[in-house]
C-alpha positions, 0 to 999 in steps of 0.5 A: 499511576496508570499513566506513568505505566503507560508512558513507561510501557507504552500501548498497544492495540486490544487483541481479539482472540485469533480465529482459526482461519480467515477470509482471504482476498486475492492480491491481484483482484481484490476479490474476498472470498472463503478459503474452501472456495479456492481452486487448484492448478493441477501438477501435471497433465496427461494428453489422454485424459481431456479434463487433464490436457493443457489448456487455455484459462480464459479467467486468467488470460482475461485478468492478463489483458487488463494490465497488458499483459501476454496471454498464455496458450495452455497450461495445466488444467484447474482442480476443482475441489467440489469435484474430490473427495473430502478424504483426498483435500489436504488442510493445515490448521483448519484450511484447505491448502491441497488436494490429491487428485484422481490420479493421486497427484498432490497440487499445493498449488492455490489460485484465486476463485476469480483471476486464477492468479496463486495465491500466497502460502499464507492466505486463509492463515491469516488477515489478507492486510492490503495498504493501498496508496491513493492520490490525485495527479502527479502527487508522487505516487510512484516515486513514493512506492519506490522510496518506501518499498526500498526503505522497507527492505533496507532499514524498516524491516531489520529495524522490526525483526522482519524481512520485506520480500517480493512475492515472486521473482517477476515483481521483484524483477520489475521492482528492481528494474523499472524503479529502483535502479532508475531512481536509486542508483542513475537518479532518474525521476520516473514517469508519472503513471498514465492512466492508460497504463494498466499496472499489475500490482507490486505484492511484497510481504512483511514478515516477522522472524517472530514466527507467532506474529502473522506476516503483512502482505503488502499490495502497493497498486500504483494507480494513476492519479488522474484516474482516482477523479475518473468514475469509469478508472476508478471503479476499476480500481477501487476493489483494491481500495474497499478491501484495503486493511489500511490507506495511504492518502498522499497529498502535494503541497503543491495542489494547494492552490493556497500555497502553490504560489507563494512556494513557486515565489519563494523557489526562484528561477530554477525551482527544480521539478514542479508538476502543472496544477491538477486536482485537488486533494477533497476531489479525490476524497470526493471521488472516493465518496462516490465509489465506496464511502457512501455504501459503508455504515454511517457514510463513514469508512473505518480503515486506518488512513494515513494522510501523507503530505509528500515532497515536505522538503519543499514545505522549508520555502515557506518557513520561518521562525514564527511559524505563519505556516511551519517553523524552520525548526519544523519536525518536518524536516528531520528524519526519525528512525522507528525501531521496534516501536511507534515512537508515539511522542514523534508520531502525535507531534508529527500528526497535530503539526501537519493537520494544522498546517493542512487546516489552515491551507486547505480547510475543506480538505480537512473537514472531508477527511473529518466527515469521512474518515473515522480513523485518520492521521497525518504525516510528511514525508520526502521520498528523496530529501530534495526536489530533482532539477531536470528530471534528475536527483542530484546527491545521494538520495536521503528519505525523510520519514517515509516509512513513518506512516508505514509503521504507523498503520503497522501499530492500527493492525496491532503488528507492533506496539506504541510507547511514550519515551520523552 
């Protein structure tokens, strides 16, 4: 009788009762820190007051220079709040959101303890989700971010009663104007990231019309692959990764060398765009081992972790109607639209098919992913619905399932329930 609830009314993930306030970590730095530890810009400045000039702040012009980024000269100057009174700090709902300075100016205005960078309104009221994506070489990363960020916006969001925005106009400037457009509207396939490139995260939110469900606040850093296998890049990267909510661990047909030349075979004379062989999958799950894994409990972590096949279009060179590796028939090759729910029925047939297909092509990858990761699951997806030719998407470019591992790790943080339709 409990199973036929079940599959009738679905599942969802145990609730904890929710505290009244949360660590925070920073967007931009990663850092995880208490929400009375944060720091204020001040909301103005006064030229006879030297604490209060404008200034230079060297800890967010030296998080500028990681990425690239110009300096700023002066600025307003930080408020410290061990420097005010207990009567002039400002909170909501137990955490500290203002202060009201010497001068009696109020500053809403919250920075990271570390980078200086602001903060979101909603940082301390609720878990600081982070989704990071990680992947070797020319996996797709960038391709993947933006397909995803735009599915998100266009149809995932209004599928759950949300909005998915850009946390300030700059990211959604260089969003629309670096990745979007060129892929989207003139069909341009982006450049792969070099690991030169120093790219400040895209920062969007997930919110709920719903207001008692917390927003998301999704931090999509587009690392470079190659760098995922350099120890000295990643540790630059990986505090992103270690204090991630969730991970998105893209892997390319492609890399597999069990394949890669049977599908090169079955592609023909114009086998559209195909990237040179680089690392495989398990050294990146190695690389991962080395920087953080090793130090959690157990040598295992627990972030939810969707394993995510990309560019499964290319999956149909090596399909048949026997299925030696997937069937033609494949749910692979069919989009599904999630709306208000995981369809859990899609999500198990989607998530058996590809660990089989990846055990029986890359058995050490598996088995990695088996030793290390407590909670995993696998899906394919096509960030454009075909492979580009010349660098160039020809048609109309048609996701399939792309979100689907977004909404996946939606249903693990308990945003949204799982239900059985079949």
């Amino acid at each position: 009788m409990f199973g036929l609830l079940k599959k009738m009314f679905g599942t969802t993930q145990p609730e904890a009762p929710r505290p009244q306030f949360y660590d925070i970590v920073c967007p931009y730095c990663f850092s995880k820190f208490h929400h009375e530890d944060v720091v204020f810009r001040a909301a103005h400045y006064r030229d006879d007051d030297e604490a209060f000039n404008l200034q230079e702040d060297d800890k967010l012009n030296d998080y500028r220079k990681k990425f690239g980024l110009a300096e700023i000269d002066e600025i307003e100057a930080i408020v410290y709040p061990s420097t005010i009174p207990d009567d002039n700090k400002i909170y909501t709902n137990g955490v500290l959101m203002g202060v009201s300075d010497k001068y009696a100016v109020v500053t809403r205005k919250r920075l990271c303890p570390g980078c200086h960078n602001e903060l979101p309104v909603t940082a301390g009221k609720y878990p600081s989700n982070i989704l990071s994506i990680v992947g070797a070489t020319s996996v797709g990363k960038s391709v993947y971010i933006t397909s995803l960020i735009h599915t998100l916006q266009h149809v995932t969001a209004n599928n759950f009663n949300a909005a998915c925005i850009p946390l300030n106009n700059a990211i959604s400037r260089r969003f629309r104007d670096d990745y979007e457009i060129p892929l989207f509207e003139n069909g341009n396939l982006l450049d792969a990231t070099a690991t030169t490139k120093r790219q400040e995260p895209f920062i969007f939110q997930f919110v709920f019309k719903d207001e008692n469900k917390a927003p998301l606040t999704l931090v999509f850093f587009d690392v470079a692959g190659e760098g995922m296998t350099e120890q000295e890049y990643l540790q630059l990267h990986a505090p992103h990764i270690k204090n991630s909510a969730g991970i998105l661990f893209l892997v390319d047909p492609m890399q597999i060398r069990a394949i890669r030349q049977k599908m090169l075979h079955q592609m023909g004379e114009n086998p559209g765009e195909i990237v040179g062989l680089a690392r495989e999958p398990r050294e990146v799950v190695v690389a991962l081992f080395e920087d953080f894994i090793s130090q959690q409990e157990n040598n295992k972590t627990n972030i939810p972790t969707a394993v995510v096949l990309t560019k499964s279009d290319l999956l149909y060179t090596l399909s048949s109607d026997e299925g030696e590796y997937i069937r033609s028939n494949s749910n692979v090759f069919h989009n599904v639209t999630h709306s208000g729910y995981l369809n859990l029925d899609e999500y198990e047939n989607i998530n058996g098919e590809i660990r089989r297909f990846l055990s029986k092509v890359d058995t050490p990858f598996v088995g990695s992913i088996d030793v290390f990761f407590n909670e995993a699951s696998y899906f394919a997806v096509s960030a454009l619905g075909s492979n580009p030719v010349d660098r160039q998407v020809s048609g109309i470019i048609s996701p399939i399932r792309v979100d689907e591992p977004f909404i996946w790790l939606l249903y693990k943080l308990g945003y949204i329930e799982g239900r059985h339709v079949q």
